[in-house]
C-alpha positions as CSV (number, residue, x, y, z in Angstrom):
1,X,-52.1,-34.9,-16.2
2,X,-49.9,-32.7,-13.4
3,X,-48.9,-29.2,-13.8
4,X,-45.5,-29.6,-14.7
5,X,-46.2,-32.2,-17.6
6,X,-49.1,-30.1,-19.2
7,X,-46.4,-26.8,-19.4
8,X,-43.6,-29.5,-21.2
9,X,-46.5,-30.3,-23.5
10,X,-47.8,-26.7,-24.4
11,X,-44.0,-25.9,-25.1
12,X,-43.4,-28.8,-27.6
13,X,-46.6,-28.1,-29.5
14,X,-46.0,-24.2,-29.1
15,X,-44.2,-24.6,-33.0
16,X,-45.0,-25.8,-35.7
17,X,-42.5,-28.2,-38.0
18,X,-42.7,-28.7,-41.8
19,X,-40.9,-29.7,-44.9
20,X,-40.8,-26.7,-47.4
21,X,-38.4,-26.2,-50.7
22,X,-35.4,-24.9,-50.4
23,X,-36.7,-21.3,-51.9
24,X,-39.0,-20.8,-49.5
25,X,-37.4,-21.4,-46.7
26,X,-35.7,-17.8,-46.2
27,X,-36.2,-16.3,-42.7
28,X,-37.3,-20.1,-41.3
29,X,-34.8,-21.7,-38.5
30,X,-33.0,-25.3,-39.1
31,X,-34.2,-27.5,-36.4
32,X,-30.8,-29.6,-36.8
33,X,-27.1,-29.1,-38.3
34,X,-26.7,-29.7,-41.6
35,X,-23.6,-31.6,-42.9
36,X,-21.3,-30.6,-46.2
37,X,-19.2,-33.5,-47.3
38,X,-15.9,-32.3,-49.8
39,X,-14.0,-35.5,-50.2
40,X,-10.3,-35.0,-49.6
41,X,-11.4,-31.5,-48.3
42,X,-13.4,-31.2,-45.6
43,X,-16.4,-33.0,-43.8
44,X,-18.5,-31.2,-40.8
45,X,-20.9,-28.8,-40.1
46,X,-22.2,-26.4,-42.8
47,X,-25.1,-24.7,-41.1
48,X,-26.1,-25.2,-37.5
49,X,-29.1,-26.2,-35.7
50,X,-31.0,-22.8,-35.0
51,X,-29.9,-21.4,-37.8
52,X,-32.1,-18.6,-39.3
53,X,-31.5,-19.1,-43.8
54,X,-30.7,-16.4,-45.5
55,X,-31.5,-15.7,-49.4
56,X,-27.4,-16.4,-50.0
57,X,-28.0,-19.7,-48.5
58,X,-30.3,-20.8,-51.0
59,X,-27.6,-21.8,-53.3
60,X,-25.1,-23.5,-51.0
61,X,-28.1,-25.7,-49.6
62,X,-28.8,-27.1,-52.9
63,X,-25.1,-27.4,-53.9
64,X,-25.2,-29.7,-50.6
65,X,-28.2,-31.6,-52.2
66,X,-31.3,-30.2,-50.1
67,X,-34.4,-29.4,-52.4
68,X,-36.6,-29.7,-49.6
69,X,-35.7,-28.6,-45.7
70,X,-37.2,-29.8,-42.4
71,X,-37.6,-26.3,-41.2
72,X,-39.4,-24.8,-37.9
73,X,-41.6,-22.1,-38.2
74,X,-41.6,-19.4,-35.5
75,X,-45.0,-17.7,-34.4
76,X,-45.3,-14.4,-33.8
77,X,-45.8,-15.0,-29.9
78,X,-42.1,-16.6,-30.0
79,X,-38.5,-15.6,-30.4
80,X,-35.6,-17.6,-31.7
81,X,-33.3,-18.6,-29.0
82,X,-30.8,-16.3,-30.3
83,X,-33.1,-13.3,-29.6
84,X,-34.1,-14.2,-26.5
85,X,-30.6,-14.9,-25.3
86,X,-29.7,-11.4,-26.4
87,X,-32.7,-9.7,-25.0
88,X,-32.7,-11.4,-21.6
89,X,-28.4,-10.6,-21.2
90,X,-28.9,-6.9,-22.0
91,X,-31.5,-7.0,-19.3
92,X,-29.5,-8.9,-16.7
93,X,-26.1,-6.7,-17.2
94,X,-26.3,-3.7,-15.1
95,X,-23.3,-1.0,-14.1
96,X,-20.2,-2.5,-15.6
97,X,-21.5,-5.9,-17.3
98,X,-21.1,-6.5,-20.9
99,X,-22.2,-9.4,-23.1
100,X,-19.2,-11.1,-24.8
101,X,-19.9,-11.3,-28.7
102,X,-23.1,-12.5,-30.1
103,X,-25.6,-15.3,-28.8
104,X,-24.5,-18.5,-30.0
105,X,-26.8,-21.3,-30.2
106,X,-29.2,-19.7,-27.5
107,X,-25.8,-18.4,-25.2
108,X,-24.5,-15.7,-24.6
109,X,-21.5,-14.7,-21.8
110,X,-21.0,-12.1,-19.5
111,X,-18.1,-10.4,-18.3
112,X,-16.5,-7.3,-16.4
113,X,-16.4,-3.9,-18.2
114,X,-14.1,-3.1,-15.3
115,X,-12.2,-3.6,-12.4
116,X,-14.1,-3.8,-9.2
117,X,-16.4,-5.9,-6.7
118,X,-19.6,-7.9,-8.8
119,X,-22.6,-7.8,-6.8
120,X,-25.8,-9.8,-7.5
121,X,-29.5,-9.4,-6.6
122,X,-29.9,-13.2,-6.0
123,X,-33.4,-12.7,-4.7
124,X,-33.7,-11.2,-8.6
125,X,-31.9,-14.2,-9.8
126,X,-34.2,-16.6,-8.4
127,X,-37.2,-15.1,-9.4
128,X,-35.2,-15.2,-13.2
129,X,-34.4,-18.5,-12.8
130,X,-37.9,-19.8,-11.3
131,X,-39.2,-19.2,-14.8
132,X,-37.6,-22.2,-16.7
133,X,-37.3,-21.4,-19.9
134,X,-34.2,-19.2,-19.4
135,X,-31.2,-19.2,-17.2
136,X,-28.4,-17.7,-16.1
137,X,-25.5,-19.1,-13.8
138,X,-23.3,-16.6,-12.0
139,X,-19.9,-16.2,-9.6
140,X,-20.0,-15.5,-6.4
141,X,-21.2,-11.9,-5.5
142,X,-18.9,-9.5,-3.9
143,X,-16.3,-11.4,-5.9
144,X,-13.6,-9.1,-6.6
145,X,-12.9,-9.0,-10.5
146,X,-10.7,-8.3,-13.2
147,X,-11.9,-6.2,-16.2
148,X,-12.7,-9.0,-18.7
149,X,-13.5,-11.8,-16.4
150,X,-16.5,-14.0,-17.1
151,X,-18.6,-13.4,-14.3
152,X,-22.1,-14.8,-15.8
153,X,-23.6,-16.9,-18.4
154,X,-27.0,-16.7,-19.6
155,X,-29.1,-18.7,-22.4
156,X,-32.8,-19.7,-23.6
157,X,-33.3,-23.2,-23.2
158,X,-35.4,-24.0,-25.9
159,X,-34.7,-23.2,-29.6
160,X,-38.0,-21.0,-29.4
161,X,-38.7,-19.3,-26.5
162,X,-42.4,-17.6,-25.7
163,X,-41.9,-14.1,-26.0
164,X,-44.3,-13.7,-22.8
165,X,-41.3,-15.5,-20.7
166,X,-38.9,-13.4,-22.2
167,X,-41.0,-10.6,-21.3
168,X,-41.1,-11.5,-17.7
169,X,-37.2,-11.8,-17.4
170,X,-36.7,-8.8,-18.8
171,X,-39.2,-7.2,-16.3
172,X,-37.6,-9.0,-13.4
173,X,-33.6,-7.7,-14.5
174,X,-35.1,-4.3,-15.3
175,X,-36.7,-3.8,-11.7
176,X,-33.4,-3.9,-10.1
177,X,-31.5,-2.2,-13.3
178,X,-29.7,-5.3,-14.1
179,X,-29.1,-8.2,-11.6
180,X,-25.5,-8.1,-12.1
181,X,-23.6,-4.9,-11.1
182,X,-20.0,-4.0,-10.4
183,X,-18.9,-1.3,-8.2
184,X,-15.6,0.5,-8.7
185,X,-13.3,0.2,-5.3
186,X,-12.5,3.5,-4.4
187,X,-8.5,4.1,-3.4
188,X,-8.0,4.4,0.3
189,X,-5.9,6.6,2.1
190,X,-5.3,4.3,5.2
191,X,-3.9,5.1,8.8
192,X,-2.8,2.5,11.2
193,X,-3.0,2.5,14.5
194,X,-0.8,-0.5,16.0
195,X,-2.1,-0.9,19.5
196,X,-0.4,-2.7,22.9
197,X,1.7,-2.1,25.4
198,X,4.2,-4.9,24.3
199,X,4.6,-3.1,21.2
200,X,4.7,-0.1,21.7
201,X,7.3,-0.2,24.5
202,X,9.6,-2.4,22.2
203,X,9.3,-5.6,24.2
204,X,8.5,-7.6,20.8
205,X,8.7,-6.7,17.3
206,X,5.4,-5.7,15.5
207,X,4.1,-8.1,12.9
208,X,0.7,-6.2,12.4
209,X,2.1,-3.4,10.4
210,X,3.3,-5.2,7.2
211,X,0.5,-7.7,6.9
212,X,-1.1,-5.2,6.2
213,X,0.3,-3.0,4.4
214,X,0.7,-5.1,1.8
215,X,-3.3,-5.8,2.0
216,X,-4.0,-2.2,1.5
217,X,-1.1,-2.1,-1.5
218,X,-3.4,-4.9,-2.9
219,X,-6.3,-2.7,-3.1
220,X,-3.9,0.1,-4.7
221,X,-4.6,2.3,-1.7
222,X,-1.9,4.2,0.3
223,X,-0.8,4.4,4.0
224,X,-0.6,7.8,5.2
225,X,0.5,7.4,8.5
226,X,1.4,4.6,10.8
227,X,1.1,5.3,14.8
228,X,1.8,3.2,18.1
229,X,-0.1,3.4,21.4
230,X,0.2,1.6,24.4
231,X,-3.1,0.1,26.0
232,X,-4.4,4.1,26.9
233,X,-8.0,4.6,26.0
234,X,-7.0,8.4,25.7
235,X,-3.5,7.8,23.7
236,X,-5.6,5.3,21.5
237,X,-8.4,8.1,21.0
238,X,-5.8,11.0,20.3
239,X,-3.7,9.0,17.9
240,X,-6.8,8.0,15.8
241,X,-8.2,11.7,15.6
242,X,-4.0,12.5,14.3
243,X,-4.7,10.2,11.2
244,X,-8.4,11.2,10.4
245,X,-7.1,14.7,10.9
246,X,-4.2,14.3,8.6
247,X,-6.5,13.0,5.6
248,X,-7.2,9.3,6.3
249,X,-11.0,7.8,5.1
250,X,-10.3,4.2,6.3
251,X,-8.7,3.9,9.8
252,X,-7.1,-0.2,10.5
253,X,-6.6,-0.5,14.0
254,X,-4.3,-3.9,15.6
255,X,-5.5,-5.4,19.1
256,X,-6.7,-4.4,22.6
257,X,-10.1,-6.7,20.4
258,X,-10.1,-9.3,23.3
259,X,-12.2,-9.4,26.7
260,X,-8.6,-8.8,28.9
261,X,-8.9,-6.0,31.0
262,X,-6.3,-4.4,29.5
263,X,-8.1,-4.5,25.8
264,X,-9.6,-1.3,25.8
265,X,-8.8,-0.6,21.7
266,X,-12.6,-0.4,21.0
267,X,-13.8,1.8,24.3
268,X,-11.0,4.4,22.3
269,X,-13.1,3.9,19.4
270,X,-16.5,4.1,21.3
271,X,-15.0,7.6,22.7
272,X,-14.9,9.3,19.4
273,X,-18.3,9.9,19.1
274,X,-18.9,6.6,16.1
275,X,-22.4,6.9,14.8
276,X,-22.4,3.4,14.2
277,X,-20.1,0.1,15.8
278,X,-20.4,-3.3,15.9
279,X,-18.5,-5.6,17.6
280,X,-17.7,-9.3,16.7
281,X,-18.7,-11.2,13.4
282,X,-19.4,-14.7,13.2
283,X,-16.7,-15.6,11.0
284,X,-13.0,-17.9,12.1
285,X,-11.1,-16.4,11.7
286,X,-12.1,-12.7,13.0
287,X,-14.9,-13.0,15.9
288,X,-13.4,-10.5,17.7
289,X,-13.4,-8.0,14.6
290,X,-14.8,-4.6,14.7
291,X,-16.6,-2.0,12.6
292,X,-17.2,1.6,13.3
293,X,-18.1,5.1,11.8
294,X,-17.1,8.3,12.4
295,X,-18.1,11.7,11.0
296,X,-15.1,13.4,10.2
297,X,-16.7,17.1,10.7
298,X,-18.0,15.5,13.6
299,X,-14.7,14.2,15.2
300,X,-12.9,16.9,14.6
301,X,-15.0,19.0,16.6
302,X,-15.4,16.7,19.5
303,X,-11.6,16.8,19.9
304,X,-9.8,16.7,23.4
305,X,-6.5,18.2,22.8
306,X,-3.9,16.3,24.8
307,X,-1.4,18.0,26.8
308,X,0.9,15.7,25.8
309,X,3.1,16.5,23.3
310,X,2.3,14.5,20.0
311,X,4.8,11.9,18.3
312,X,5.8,12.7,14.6
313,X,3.1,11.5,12.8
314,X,5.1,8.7,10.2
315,X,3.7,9.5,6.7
316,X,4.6,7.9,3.6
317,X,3.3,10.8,0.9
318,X,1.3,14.1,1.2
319,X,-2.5,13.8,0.7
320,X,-4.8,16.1,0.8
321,X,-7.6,15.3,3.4
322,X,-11.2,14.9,1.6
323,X,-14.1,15.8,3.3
324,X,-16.6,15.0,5.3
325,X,-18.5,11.9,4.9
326,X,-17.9,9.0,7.4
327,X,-14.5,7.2,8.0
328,X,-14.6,3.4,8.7
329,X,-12.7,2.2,11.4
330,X,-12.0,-1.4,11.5
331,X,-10.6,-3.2,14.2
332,X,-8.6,-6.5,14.0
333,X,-8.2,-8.9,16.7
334,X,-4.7,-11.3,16.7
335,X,-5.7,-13.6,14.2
336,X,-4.7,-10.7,11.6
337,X,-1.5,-11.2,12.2
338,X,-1.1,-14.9,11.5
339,X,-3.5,-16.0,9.5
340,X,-3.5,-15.0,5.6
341,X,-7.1,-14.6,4.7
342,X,-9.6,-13.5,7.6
343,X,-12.7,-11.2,8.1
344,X,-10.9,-8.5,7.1
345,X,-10.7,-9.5,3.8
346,X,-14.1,-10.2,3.6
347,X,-15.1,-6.9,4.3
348,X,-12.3,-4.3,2.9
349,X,-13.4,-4.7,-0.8
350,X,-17.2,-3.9,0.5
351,X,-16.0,-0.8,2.0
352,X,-14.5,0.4,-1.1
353,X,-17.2,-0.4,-2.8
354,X,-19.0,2.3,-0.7
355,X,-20.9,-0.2,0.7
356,X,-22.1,0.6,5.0
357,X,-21.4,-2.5,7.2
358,X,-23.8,-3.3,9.7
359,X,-24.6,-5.7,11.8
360,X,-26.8,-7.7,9.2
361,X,-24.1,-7.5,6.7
362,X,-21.9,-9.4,9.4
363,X,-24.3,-11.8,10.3
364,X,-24.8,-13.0,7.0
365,X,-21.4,-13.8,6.7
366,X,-22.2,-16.8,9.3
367,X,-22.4,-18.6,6.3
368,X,-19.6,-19.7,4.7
369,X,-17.6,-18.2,7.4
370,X,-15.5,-20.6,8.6
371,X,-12.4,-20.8,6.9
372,X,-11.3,-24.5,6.6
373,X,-7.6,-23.6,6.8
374,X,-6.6,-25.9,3.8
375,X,-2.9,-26.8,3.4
376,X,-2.3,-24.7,0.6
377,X,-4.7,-21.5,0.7
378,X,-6.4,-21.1,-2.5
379,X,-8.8,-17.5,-1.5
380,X,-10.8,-16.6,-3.2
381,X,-11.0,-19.8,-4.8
382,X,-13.0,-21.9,-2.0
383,X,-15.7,-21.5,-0.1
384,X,-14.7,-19.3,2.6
385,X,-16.9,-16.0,2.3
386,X,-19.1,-17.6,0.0
């Protein structure tokens, strides 16, 4: 006999089945539905399969004609599914999970406690899953949810589950403190930095700046400041420091992403000391993107004061600068400006999230990372960034 049909075997014989009275079946589990029949009144389901009886059942069951039931009898190495589906979600949900209601018929649900971006340990999922006799499906990680979303559901798939696999997906949740976890997005306080000498010399009108400002309104962040520069490594440099100085913690920067000789956005960046950047992702639209950090402390110190006399720095409300920590700097090529959903997007809810960038986290986004550029967009609901 092979592996696989020797387990099904040991599962069906794990419990034993019997006919007892009605009497003595109190704390024993229905195998099947049971049916009540009220002519005129009502016909269905009066008890459910999986159903544990209860001393005030006694009395219904034999109004419904059952002096003897076909009950299964659970060992003490066993759990009802019920159980088991309650033990396994309170195990799986970590930082802002909750379980929606009671189990019902071995299933239970699970949704957002809060606003924020769901991440899952799917190296934790597949070792959950890999053990059969439970499950759990989820959404997409770094999904960003609503508070009261259903982001996972979970069940035993037997009526009576071994209480040593139940054990074992417990253990395997519990090791990573619940495979499901959502992370709070924090509220940025963004400056811009709209680079290009076509721009900034009034040749053509911007298109950068709105796009995304209402990204950043999406995240319910704030723009603190909004600043031009031609294509000047030194102007670019200084005008980034103004914004970081004046209380930004995420710093968007447009153009100068490209390989033109008169792209030098990113050697600006490069010049203010990052401790980390990475340059191009494998994702269409936004190969061209970039991620940096810089210490604020840090920056501030390195500072080349300009002889030039500084533009007004264009400010939308007055915000205290927090302090120190790192500021991400993110760089969009073009394609920010004309298509709606990009790299960008991708990443900006993972940086809330507090999550660091680096070059692995932008490889993995390889897959999944072409964006298929369907007639009517549909993000997040497709495959792009999945």
């Amino acid at each position: 006999m092979c592996d696989a049909c020797q387990i099904n075997n040991n599962n069906s014989s794990s419990s034993g089945s019997k006919t007892v009275p009605v009497s003595e079946a109190v704390g024993m589990v229905l195998p099947h539905d049971i049916t009540e029949i009220r002519p005129g009144e009502f016909k269905g389901r009066a008890f459910k399969k999986g159903h544990v009886v209860r001393a005030e059942d006694v009395e219904h069951l034999k109004r419904l004609g059952k002096e003897q039931l076909f009950i299964l009898e659970i060992k003490e190495d066993e759990m009802h599914e019920n159980d088991a589906a309650a033990a396994i979600a309170a195990a799986l949900a970590g930082e802002g999970i909750a379980m929606a209601g009671e189990p019902n018929e071995g299933k239970i649900n699970l949704i957002a406690e809060r606003d924020g971006l769901l991440h899952i340990n799917r190296n934790a999922l597949l070792d959950f899953n890999m053990l059969g006799e439970v499950m759990c499906a989820t959404i997409h990680s770094n999904s960003v949810v609503k508070k009261g979303q259903l982001v996972a559901g979970t069940r035993a798939i037997p009526l009576v589950v071994r209480k040593s696999i139940v054990d074992q997906a417990v253990n395997i949740a519990e090791r990573v403190h619940g495979v499901l976890n959502i992370k709070e997005l924090r509220k940025p306080k963004a400056g811009i930095v709209i680079t290009g000498n076509e721009v900034y010399h009034g040749r053509i009108k911007d298109a950068f700046e709105p796009v995304i400002r209402k990204k950043i309104k999406g995240v319910d962040g704030d723009i603190i400041g909004v600043r031009f520069a031609p294509d000047d490594v030194q102007t670019i440099e200084d005008r980034i420091r103004e914004l970081i100085d004046a209380g930004a913690d995420l710093i968007i920067t447009s153009g100068g992403m490209s390989v033109d000789p008169d792209d030098v956005t990113r050697f600006a960046i490069r010049n203010l000391g990052v401790e980390e950047m990475h340059y191009g992702s494998p994702v269409l639209p936004g190969s061209m993107f970039l991620v940096a950090y810089v210490d604020r402390v840090r920056s501030q110190g390195a500072r080349v004061k300009s002889e030039k006399t500084a533009e007004p720095l264009i400010s939308d409300s007055e915000l205290t600068p927090h302090t120190p920590d790192l500021v991400p700097i993110l760089g969009i090529p073009a394609c920010g400006m004309y298509a709606d959903i990009t790299v960008f997007d991708l990443v900006l809810p993972r940086i809330l999230a507090g999550e660091r960038i680096g070059r692995k986290e932008l490889a993995e986004l390889g897959h999944g990372g072409l964006c298929v550029k369907c007639e009517t967009c549909r993000y997040p609901v497709c495959p792009f960034g999945k």
